[in-house]
Structures are given as structure tokens and as C-alpha cells.
Biopython code that builds the backbone (N, CA, C, O; Angstrom):
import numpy as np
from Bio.PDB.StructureBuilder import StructureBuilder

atoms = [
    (1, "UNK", "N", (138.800, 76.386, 126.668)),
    (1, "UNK", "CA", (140.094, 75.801, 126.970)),
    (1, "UNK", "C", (140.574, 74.933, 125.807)),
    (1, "UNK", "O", (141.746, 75.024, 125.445)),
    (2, "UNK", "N", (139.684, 74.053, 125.174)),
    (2, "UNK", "CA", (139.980, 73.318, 123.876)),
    (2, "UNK", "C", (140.577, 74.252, 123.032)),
    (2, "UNK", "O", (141.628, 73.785, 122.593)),
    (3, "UNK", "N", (140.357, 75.338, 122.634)),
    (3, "UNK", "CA", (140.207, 76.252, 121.510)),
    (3, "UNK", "C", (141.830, 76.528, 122.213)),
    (3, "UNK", "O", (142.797, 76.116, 121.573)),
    (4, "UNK", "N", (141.957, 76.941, 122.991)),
    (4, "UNK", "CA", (143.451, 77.453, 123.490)),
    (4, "UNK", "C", (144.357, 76.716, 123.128)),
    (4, "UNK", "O", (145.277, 76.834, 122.318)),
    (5, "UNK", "N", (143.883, 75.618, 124.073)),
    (5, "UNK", "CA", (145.018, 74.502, 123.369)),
    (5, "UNK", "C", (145.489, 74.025, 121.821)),
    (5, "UNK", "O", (146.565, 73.681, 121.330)),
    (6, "UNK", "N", (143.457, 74.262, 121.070)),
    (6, "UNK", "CA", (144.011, 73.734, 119.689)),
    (6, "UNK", "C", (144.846, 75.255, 118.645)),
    (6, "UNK", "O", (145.357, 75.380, 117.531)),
    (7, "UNK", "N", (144.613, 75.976, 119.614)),
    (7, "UNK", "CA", (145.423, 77.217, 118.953)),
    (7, "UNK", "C", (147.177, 76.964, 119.267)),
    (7, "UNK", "O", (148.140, 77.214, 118.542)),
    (8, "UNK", "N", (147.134, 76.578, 120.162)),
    (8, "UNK", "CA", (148.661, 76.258, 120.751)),
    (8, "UNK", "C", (149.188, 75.393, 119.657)),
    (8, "UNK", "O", (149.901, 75.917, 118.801)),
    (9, "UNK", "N", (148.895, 74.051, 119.593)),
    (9, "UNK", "CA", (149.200, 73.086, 118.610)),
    (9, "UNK", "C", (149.270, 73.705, 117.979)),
    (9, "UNK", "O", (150.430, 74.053, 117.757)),
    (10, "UNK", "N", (148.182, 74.382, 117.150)),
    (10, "UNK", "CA", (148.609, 75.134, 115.258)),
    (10, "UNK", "C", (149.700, 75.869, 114.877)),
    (10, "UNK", "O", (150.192, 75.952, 113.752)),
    (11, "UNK", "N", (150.097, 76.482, 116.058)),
    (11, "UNK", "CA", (150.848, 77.472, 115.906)),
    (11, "UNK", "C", (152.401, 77.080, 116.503)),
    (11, "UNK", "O", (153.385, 77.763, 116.219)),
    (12, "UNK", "N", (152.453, 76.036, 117.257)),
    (12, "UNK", "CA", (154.035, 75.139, 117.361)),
    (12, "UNK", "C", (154.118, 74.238, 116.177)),
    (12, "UNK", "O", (155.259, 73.951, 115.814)),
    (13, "UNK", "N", (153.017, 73.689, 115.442)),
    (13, "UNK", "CA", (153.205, 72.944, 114.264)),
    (13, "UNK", "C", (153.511, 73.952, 112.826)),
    (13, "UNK", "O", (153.635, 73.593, 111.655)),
    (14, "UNK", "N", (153.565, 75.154, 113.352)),
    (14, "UNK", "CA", (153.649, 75.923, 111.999)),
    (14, "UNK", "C", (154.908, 76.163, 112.025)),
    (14, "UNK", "O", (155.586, 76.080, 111.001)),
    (15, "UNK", "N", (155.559, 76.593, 113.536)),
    (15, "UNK", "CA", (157.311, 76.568, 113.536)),
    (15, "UNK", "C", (156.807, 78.424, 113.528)),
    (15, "UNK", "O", (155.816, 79.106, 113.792)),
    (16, "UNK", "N", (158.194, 78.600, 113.050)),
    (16, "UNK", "CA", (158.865, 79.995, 113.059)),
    (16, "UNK", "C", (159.554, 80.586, 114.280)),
    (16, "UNK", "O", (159.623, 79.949, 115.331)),
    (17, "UNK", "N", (160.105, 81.910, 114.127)),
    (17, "UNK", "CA", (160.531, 82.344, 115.461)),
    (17, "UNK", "C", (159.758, 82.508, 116.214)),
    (17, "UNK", "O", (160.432, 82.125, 117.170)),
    (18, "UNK", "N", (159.038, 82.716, 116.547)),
    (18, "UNK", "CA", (157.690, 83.323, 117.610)),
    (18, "UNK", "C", (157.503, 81.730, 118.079)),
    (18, "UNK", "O", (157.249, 81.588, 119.275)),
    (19, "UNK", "N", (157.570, 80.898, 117.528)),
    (19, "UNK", "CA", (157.532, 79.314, 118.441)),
    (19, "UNK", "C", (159.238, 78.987, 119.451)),
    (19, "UNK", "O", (159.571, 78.428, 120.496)),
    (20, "UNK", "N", (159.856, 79.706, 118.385)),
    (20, "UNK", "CA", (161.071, 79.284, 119.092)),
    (20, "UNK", "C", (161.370, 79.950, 120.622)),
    (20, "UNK", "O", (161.896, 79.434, 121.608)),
    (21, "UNK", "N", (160.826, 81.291, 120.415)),
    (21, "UNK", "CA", (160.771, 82.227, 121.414)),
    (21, "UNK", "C", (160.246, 81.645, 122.242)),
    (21, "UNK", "O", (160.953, 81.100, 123.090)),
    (22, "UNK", "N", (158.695, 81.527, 122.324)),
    (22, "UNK", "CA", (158.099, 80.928, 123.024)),
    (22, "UNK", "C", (158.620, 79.582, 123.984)),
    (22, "UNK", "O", (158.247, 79.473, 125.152)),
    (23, "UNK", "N", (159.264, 78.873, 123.518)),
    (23, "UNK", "CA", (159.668, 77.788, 123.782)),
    (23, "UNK", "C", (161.347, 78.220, 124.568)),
    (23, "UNK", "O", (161.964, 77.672, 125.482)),
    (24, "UNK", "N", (161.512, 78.857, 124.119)),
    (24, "UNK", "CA", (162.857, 78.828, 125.002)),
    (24, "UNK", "C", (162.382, 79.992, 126.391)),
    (24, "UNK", "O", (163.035, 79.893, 127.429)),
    (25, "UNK", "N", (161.243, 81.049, 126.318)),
    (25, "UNK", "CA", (160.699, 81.580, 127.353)),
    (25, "UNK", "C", (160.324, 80.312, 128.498)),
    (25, "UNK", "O", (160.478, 80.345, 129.719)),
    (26, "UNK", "N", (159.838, 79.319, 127.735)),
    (26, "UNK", "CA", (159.190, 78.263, 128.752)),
    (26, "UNK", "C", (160.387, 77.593, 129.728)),
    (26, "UNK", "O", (160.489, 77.340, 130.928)),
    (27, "UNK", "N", (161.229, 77.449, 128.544)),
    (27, "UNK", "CA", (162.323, 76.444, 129.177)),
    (27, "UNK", "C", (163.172, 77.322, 130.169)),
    (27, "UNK", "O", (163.984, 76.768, 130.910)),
    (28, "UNK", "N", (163.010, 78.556, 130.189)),
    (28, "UNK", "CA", (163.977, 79.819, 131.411)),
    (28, "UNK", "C", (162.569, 79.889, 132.157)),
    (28, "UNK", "O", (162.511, 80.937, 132.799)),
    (29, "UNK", "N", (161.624, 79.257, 132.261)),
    (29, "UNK", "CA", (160.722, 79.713, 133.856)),
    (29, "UNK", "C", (161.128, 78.101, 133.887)),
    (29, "UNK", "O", (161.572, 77.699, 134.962)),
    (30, "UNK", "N", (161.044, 77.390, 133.078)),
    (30, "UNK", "CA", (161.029, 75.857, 134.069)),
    (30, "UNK", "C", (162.447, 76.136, 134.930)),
    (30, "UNK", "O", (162.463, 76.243, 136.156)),
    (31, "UNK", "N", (163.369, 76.214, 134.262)),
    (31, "UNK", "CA", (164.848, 76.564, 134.980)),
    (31, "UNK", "C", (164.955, 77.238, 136.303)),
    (31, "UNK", "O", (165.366, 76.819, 137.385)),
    (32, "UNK", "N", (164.433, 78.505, 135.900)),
    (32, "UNK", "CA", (164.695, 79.512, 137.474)),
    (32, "UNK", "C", (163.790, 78.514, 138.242)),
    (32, "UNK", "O", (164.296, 78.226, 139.326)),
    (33, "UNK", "N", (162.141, 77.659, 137.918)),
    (33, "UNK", "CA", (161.607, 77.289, 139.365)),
    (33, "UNK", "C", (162.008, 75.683, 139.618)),
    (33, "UNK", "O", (161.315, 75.069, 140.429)),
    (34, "UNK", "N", (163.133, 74.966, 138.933)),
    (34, "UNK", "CA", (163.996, 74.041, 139.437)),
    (34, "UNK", "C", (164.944, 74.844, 140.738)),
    (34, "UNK", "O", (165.117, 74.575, 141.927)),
    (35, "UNK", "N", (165.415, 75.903, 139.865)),
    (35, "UNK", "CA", (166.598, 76.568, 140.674)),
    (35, "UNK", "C", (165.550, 76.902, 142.203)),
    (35, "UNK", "O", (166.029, 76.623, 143.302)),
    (36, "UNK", "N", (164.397, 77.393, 142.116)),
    (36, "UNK", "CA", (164.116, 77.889, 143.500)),
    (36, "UNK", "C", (163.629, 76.604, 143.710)),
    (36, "UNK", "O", (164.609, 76.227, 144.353)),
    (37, "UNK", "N", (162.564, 75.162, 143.676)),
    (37, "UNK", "CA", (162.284, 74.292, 144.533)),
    (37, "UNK", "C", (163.897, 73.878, 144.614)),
    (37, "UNK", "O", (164.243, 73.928, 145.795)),
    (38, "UNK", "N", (164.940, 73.505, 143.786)),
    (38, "UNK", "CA", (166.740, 73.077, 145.105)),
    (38, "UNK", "C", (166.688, 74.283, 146.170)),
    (38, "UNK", "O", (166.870, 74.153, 147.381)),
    (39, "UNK", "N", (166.490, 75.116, 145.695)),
    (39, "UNK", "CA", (166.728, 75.893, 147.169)),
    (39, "UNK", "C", (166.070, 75.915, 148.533)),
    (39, "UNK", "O", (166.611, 76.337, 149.555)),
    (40, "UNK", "N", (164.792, 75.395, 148.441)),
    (40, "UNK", "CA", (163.679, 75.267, 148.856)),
    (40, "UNK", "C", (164.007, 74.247, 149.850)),
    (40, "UNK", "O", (163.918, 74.135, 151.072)),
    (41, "UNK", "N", (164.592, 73.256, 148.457)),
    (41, "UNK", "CA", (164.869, 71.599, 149.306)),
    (41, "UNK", "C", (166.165, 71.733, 149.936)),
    (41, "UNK", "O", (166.393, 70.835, 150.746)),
    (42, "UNK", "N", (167.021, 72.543, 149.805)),
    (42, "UNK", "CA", (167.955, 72.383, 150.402)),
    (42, "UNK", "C", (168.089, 72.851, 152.120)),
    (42, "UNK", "O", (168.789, 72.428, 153.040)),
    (43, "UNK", "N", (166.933, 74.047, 152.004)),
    (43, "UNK", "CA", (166.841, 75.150, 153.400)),
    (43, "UNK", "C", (165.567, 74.190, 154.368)),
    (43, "UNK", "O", (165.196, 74.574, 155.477)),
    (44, "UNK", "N", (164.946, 72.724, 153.593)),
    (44, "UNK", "CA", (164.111, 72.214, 154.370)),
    (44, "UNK", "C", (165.366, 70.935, 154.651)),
    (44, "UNK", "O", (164.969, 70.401, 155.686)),
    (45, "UNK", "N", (166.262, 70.438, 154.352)),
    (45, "UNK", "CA", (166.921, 69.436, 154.618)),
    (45, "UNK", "C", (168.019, 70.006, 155.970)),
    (45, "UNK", "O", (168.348, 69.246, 156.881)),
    (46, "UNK", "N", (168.357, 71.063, 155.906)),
    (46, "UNK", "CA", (169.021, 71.885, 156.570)),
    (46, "UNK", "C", (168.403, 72.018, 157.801)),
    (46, "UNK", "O", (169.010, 71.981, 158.871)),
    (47, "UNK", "N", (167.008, 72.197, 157.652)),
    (47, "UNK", "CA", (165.928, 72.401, 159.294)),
    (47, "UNK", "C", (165.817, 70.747, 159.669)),
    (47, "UNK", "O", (165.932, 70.433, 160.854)),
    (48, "UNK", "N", (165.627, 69.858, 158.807)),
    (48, "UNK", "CA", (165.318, 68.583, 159.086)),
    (48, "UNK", "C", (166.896, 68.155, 160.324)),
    (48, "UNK", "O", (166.805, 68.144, 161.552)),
    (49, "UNK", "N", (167.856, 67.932, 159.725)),
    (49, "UNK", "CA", (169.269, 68.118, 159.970)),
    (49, "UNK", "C", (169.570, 68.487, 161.392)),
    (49, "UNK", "O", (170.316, 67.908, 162.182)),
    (50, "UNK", "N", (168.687, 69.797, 161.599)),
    (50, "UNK", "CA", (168.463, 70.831, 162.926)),
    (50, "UNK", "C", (167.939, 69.822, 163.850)),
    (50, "UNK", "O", (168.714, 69.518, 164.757)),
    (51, "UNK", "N", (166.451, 69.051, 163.824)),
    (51, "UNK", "CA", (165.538, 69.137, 164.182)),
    (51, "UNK", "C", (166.320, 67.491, 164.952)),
    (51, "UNK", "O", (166.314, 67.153, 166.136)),
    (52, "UNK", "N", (166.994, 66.666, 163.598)),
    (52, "UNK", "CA", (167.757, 65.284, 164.299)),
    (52, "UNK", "C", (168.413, 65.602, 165.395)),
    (52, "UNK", "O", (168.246, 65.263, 166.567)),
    (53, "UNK", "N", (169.511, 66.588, 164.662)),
    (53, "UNK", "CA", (170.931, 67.090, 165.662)),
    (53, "UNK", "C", (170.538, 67.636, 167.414)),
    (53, "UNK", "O", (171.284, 67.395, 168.363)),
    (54, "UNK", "N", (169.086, 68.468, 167.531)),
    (54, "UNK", "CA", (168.389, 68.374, 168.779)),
    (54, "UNK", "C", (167.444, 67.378, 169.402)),
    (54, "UNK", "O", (166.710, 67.254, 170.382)),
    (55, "UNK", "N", (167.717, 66.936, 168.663)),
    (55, "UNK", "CA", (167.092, 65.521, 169.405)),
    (55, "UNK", "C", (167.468, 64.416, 169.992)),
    (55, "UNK", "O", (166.941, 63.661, 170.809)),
    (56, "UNK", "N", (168.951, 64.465, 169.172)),
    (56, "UNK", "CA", (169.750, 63.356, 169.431)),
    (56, "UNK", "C", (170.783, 63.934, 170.782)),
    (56, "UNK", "O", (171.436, 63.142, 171.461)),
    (57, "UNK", "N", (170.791, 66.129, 171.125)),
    (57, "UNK", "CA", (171.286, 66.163, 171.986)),
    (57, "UNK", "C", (170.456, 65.990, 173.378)),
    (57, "UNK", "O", (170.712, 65.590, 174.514)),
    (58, "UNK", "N", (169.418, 66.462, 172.739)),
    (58, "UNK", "CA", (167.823, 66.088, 174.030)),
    (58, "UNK", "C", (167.992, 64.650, 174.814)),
    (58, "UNK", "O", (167.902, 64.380, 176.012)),
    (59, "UNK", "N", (168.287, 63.790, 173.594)),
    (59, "UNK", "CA", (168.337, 62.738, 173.864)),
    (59, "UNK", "C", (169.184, 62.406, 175.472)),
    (59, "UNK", "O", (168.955, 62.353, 176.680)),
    (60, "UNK", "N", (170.355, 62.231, 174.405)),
    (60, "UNK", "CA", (171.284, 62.094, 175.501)),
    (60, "UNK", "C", (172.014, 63.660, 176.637)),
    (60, "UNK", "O", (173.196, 63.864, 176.911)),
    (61, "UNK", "N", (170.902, 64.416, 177.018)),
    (61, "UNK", "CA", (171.124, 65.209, 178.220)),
    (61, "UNK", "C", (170.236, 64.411, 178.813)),
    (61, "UNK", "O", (170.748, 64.161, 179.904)),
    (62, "UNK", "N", (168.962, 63.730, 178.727)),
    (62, "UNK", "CA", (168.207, 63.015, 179.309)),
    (62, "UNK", "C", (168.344, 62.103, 179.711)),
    (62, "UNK", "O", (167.462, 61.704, 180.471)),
    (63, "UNK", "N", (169.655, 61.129, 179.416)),
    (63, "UNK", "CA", (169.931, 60.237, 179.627)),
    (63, "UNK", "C", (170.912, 60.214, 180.788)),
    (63, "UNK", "O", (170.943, 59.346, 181.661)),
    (64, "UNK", "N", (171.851, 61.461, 180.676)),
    (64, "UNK", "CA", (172.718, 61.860, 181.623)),
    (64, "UNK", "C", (171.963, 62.632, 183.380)),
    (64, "UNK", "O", (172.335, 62.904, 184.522)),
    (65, "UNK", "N", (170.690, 62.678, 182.481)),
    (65, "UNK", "CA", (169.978, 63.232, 184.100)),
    (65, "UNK", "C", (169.195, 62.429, 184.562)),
    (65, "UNK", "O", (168.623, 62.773, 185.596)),
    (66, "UNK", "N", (168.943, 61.342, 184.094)),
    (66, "UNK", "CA", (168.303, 59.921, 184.442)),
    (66, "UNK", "C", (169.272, 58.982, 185.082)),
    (66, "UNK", "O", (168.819, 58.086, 185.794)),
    (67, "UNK", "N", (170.798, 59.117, 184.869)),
    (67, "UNK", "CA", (171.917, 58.484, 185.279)),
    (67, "UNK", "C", (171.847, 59.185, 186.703)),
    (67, "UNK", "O", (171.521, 58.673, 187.774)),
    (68, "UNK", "N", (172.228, 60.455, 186.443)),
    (68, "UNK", "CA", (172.768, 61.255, 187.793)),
    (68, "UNK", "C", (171.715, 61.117, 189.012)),
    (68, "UNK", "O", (172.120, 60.861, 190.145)),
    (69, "UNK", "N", (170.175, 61.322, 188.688)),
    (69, "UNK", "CA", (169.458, 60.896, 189.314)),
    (69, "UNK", "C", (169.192, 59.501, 189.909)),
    (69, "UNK", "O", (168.350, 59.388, 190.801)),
    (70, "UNK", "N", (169.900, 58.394, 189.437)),
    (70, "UNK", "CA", (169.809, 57.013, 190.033)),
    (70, "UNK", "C", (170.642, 57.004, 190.935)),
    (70, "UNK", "O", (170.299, 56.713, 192.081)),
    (71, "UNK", "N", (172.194, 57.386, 190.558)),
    (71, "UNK", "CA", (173.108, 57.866, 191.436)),
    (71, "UNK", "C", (173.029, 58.478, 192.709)),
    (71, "UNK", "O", (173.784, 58.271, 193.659)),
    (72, "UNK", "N", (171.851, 59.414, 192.650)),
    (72, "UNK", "CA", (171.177, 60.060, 194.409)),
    (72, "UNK", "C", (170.439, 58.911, 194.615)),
    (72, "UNK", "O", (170.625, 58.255, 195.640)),
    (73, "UNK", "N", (169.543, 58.539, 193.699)),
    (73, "UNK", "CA", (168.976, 57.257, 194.676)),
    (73, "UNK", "C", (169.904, 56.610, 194.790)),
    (73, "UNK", "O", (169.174, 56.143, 195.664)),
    (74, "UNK", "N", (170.861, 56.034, 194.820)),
    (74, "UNK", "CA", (171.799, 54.979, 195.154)),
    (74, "UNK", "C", (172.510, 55.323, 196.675)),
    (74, "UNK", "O", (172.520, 54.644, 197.702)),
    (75, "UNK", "N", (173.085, 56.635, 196.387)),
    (75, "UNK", "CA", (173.601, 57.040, 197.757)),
    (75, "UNK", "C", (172.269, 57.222, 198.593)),
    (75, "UNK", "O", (172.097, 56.314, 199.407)),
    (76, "UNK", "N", (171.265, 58.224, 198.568)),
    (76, "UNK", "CA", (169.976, 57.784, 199.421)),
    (76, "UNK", "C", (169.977, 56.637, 200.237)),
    (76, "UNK", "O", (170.227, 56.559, 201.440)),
    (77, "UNK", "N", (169.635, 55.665, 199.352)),
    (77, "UNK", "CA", (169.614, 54.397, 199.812)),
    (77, "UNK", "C", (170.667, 53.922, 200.903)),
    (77, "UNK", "O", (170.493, 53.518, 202.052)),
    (78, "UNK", "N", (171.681, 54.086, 200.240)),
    (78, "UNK", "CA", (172.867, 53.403, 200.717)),
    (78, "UNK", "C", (173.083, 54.150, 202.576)),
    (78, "UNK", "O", (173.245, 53.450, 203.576)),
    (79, "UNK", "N", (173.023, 55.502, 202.559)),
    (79, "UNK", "CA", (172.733, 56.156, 203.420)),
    (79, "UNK", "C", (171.874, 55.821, 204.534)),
    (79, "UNK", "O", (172.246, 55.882, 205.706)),
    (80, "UNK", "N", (170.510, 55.401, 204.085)),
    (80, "UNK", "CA", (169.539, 55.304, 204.977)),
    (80, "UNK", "C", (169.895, 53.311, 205.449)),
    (80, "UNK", "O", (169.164, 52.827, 206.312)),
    (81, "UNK", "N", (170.456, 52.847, 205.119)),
    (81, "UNK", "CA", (170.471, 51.491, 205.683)),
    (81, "UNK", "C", (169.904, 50.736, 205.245)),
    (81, "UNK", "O", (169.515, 49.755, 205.879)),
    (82, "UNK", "N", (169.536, 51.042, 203.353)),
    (82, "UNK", "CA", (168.837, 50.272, 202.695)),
    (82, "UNK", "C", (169.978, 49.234, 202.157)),
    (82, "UNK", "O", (169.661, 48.286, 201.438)),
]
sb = StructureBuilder()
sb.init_structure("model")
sb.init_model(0)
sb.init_chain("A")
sb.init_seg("    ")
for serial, (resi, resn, name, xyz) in enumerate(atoms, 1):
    if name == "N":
        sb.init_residue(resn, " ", resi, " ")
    sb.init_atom(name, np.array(xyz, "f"), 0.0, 1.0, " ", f" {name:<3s}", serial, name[0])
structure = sb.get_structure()
């Protein structure tokens, strides 16, 4: 692995096209896998988003059937001569 690397160095310190190549090959994979982790992050912010938006309707249907249900107990009550 040393030897790889110190081959790498020698040969970006020498220049020429074949470094330049190299180097702009690198800089189009860093690019496309920016481009796919935004996409990545965007389709997990999107489920996150999902996951609030049902929760917050969970929420409050639960709240509305916890209401309606006090409401029978109330008449219940009221009914029986409580």
C-alpha cells in the first residue's frame, strides 16, 4: 500500500496529461456521488416529512376520539342520574 501511494505522489509531482486526466476523472466520480448522496438526502427528508405529517394526523384523530368518547361518558352519566 506504501509503494502505491509513493507511486501516486511521483507521478502527480511529475505533472503531465495523464495527471491531469486523472485528476479531472476523480473530480467527475466525486461530482456524480455528491449528485446521488442530494438525492439520497432529499428522498430521506421527503419520508421523514411523511412520517411527521402522520403523526401529527394520528395525533389529532386521537384526540378527536378521546373527545367524542368523554362526550358518551357525559351523556351516560347524565342519563343514569349521575
Amino acid at each position: 500500500m506504501d509503494n502505491v501511494i509513493g507511486n501516486l505522489i511521483a507521478v502527480l509531482l511529475q505533472g503531465g496529461p495523464e495527471v491531469v486526466a486523472v485528476l479531472l476523472l476523480f473530480i467527475m466520480l466525486l461530482l456524480f456521488d455528491r449528485k446521488r448522496l442530494l438525492s439520497e438526502l432529499t428522498k430521506k427528508d421527503l419520508r421523514i416529512e411523511k412520517i411527521v405529517d402522520d403523526y401529527h394526523t394520528a395525533s389529532i384523530t386521537l384526540a378527536e376520539a378521546l373527545n367524542s368518547l368523554k362526550m358518551v361518558l357525559y351523556e351516560l352519566k347524565s342519563r343514569l342520574g349521575g
